[in-house]
Kinemage of the C-alpha trace (Angstrom):
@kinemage 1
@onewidth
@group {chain A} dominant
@subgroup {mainchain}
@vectorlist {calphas} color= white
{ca unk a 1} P 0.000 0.000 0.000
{ca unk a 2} L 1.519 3.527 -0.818
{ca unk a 3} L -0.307 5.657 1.055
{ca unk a 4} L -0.744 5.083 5.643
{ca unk a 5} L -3.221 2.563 6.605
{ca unk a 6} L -5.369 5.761 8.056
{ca unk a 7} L -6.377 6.522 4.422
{ca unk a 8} L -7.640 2.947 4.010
{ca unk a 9} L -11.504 3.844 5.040
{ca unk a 10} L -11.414 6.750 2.930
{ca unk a 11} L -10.175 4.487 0.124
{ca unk a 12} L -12.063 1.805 0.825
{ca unk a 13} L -15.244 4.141 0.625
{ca unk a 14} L -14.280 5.448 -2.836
{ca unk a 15} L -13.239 1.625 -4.071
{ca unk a 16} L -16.529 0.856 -4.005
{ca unk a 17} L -17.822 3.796 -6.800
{ca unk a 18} L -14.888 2.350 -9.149
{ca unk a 19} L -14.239 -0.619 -11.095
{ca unk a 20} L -11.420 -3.194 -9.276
{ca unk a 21} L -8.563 -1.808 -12.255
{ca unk a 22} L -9.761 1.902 -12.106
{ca unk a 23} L -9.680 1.847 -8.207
{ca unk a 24} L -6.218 0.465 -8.272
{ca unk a 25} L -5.422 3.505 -10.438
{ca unk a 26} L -6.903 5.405 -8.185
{ca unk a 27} L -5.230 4.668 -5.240
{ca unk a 28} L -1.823 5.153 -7.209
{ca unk a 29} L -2.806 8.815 -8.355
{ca unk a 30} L -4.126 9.797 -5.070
{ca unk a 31} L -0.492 8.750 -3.209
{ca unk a 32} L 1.573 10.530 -6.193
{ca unk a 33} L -0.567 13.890 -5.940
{ca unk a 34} L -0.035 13.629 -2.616
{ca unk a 35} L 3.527 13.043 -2.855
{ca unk a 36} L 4.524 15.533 -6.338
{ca unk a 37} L 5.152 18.958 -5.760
{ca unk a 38} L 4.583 21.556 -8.623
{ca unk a 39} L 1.404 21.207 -11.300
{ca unk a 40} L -0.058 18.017 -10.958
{ca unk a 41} L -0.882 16.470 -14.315
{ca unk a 42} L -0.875 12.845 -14.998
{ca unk a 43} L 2.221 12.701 -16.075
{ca unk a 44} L 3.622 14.885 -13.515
{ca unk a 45} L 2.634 12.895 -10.884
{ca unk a 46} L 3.478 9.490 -12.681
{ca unk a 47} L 6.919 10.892 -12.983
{ca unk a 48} L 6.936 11.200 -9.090
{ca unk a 49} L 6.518 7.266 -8.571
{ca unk a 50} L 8.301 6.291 -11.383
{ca unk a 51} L 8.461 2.586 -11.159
{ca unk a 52} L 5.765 1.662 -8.493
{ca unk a 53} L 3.256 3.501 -10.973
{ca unk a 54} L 2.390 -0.217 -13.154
{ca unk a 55} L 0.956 -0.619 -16.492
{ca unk a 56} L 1.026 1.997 -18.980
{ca unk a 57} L 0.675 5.734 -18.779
{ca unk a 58} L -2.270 5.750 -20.471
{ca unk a 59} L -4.040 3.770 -18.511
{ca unk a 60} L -3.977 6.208 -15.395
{ca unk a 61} L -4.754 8.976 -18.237
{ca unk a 62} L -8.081 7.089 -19.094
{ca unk a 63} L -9.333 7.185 -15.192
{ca unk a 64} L -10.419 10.917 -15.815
{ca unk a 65} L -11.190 10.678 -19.594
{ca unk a 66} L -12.322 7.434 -20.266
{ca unk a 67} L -13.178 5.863 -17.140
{ca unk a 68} L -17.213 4.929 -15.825
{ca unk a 69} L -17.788 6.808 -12.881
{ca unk a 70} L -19.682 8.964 -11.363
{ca unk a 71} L -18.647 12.519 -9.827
{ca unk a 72} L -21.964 12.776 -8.103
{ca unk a 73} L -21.929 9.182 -6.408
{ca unk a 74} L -18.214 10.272 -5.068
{ca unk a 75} L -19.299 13.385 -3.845
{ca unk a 76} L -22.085 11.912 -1.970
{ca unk a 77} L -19.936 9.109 -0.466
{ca unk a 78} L -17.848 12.052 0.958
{ca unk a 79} L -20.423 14.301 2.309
{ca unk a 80} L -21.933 11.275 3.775
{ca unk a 81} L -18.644 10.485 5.425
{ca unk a 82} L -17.972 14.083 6.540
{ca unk a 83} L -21.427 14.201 8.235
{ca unk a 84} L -21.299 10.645 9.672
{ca unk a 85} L -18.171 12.662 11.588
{ca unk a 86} L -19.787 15.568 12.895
{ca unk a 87} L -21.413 15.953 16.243
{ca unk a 88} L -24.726 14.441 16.329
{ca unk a 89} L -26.567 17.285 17.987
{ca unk a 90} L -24.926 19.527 15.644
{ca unk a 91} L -26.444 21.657 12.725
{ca unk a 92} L -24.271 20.452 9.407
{ca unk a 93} L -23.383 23.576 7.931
{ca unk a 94} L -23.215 23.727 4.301
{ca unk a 95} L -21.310 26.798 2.470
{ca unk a 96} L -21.353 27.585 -1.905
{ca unk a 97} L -18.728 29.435 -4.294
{ca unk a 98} L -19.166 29.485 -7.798
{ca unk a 99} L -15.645 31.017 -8.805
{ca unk a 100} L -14.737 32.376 -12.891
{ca unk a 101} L -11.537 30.882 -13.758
{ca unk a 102} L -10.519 32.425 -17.071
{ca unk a 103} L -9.466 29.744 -20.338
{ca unk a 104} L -8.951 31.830 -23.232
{ca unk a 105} L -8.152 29.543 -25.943
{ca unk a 106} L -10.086 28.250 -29.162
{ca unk a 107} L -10.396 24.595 -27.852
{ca unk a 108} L -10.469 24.496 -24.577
{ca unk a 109} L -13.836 22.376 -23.357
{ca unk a 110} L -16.647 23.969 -21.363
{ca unk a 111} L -15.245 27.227 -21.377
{ca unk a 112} L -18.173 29.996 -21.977
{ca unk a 113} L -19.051 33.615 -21.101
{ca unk a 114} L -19.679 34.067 -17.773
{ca unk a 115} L -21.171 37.066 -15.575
{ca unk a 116} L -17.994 38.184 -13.373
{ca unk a 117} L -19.507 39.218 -10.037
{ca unk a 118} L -16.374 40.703 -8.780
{ca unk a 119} L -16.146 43.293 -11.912
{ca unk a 120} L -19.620 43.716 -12.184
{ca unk a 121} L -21.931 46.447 -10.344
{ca unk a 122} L -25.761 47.322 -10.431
{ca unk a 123} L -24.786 49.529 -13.468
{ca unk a 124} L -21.677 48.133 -15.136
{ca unk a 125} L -22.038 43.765 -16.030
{ca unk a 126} L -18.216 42.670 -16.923
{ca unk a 127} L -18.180 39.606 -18.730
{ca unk a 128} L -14.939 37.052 -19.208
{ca unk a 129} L -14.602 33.699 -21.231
{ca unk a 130} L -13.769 30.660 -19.057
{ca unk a 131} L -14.737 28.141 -16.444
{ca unk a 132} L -17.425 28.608 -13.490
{ca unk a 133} L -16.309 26.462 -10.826
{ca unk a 134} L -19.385 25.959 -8.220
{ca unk a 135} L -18.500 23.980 -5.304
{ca unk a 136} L -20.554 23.123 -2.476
{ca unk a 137} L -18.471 22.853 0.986
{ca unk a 138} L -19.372 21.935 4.909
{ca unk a 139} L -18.263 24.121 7.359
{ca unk a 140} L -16.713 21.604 10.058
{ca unk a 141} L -14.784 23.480 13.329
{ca unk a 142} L -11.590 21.317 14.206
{ca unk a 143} L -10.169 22.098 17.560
{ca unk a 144} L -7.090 23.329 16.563
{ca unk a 145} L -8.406 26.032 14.425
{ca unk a 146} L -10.107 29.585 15.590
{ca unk a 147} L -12.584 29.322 12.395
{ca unk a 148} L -14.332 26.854 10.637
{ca unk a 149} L -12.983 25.313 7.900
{ca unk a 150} L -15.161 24.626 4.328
{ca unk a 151} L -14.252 20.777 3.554
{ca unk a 152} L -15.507 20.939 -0.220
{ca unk a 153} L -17.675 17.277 -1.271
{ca unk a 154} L -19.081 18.473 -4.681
{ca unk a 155} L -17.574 20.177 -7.447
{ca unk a 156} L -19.044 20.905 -10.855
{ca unk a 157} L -17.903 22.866 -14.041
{ca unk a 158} L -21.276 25.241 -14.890
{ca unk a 159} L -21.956 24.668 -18.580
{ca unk a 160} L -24.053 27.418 -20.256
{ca unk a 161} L -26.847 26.997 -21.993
{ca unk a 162} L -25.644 27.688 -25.470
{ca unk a 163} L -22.923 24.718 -24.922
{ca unk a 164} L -25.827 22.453 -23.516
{ca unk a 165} L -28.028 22.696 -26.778
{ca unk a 166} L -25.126 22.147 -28.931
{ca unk a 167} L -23.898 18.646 -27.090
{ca unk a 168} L -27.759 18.304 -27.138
{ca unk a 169} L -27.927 18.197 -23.348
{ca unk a 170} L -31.019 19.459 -21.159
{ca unk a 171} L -30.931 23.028 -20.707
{ca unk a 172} L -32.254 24.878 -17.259
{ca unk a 173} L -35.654 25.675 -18.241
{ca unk a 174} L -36.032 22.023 -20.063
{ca unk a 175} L -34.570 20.535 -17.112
{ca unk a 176} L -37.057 21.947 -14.665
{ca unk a 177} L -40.402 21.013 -17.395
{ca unk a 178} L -38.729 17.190 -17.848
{ca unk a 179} L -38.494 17.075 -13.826
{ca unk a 180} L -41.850 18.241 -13.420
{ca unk a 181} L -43.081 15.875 -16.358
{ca unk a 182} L -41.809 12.799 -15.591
{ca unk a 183} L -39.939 12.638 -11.996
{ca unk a 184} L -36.828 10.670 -13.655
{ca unk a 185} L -34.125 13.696 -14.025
């Protein structure tokens, strides 16, 4: 095992949203990004374990391109395992950010115009082309610290509307009518 048996429940809990040859990937990417200083890319942090990485680079490349699994189903398993840590009689706190992070290039996927809240005022509306990161956090007070601290459990790349009808996926307003419709979204 390459990373302290203390990590094994968390593991263990993720293992089970992942195919047996994707988990083992898994568990090697999460001890190298742990371990690499610098950007983390793939190949960055395959570079860091060198040998005890097995099987071929492209293999840990296809966990985040290729691979079947859910984002959702992992970020439940983690806010269920934050919570299941929190004091019983306590309220669980949850905290949101949706935060612009600016792409400029021809190709780069998801990217959109996006309302930038921190340019904007009621009479001025600043626009810039990139990413909207929302990410949905609990607040959990550790004893050690004088403030909370937000321990994020879902993030999601905000898609406009404009990209969704082109990859023909269900736009807000359709979303809301299909919901309504048919109880299955």
């Amino acid at each position: 095992m390459l990373l302290p048996p203390e990590a094994a429940p968390l593991l263990a809990l993720f293992a089970a949203e992942f195919t047996s040859p994707t988990a083992a990937r898994v568990h090697v990417l999460t001890a190298a990004a742990i371990l690499t200083t610098g950007r983390r890319t793939v190949a960055g942090v395959l570079r860091t374990l060198r040998h005890l990485a097995h099987g071929h680079p492209t293999a840990y490349r296809r966990v985040l391109s290729r691979a079947e699994w859910s984002g959702l189903a992992l970020g439940c398993a983690l806010a269920r395992l934050v919570v299941a840590r929190l004091p019983a009689d306590a309220p669980v706190l949850l905290v949101g950010d949706d935060t612009i992070d600016g792409h400029t290039g021809r190709t780069v996927y998801g990217k959109a115009r996006h309302r930038d809240p921190v340019r904007s005022s009621h009479a001025f509306t600043a626009r810039r082309y990139g990413h909207t990161w929302v990410v949905l956090a609990v607040l959990v007070r550790f004893p050690f610290a004088a403030r909370p601290w937000a321990l994020p459990v879902f993030v999601d790349l905000d898609r406009s509307e404009a990209d969704d009808r082109a990859r023909r996926r269900p736009t807000g307003r359709s979303r809301k009518s299909c919901a309504s419709s048919c109880g299955s979204c």
